[in-house]
N, C-alpha and C positions, 0 to 999 in steps of 0.2 A: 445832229446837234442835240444838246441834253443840255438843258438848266432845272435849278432847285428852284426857281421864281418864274413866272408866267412872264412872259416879254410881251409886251406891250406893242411895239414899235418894229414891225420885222425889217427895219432894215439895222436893227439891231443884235437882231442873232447871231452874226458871224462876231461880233465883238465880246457880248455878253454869253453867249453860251458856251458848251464844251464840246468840239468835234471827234465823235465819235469814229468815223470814217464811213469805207463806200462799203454797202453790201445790202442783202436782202431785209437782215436782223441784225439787232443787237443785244445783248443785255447790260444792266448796268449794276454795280453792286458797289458796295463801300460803305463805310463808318456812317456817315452821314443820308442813310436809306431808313429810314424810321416806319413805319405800319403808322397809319392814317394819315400820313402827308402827301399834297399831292408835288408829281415832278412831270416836267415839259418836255416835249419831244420835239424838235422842229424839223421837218425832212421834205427835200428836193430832188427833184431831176436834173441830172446834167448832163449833154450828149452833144454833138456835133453843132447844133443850132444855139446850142447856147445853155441857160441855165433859167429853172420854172422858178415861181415863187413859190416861200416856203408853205409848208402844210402844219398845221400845230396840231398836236395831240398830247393828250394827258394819263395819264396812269396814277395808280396809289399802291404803295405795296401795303400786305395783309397781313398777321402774323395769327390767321384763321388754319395753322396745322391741319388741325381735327375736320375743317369742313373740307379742305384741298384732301384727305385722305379720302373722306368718303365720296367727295366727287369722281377721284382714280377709279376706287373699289368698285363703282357703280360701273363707270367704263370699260375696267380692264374684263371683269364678268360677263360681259353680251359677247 
């Protein structure tokens, strides 16, 4: 689940946010992905017993180019 605003209230995630679907990862991209803003993640388990409460986590995208290259350069070199 992916929102642009921090949710407050997790039993409001499944209303308020955007479901991403099932898998390991995501990523998220669109118009509205700006460099210094932060966006919300909210992610569960769900399996035969049932379903966990959500977990929230945050990211910010960067539009740091020059630093993401040289952190590569540094890696791809060893």
């Amino acid at each position: 689940w992916f929102s642009e605003a921090k949710i407050a209230d997790a039993a409001q995630v499944e209303t308020s946010a955007r479901y991403l679907g099932t898998g390991s990862q995501w990523s998220v991209s669109g118009p509205h992905i700006k460099p210094g803003k932060d966006f919300w993640f909210y992610v569960r388990s769900v399996n035969l017993v049932g379903k966990s409460a959500f977990v929230e986590a945050s990211g910010r995208a960067s539009n740091d180019a020059e630093g993401y290259l040289g952190l590569f350069r540094e890696k791809i070199g060893k």
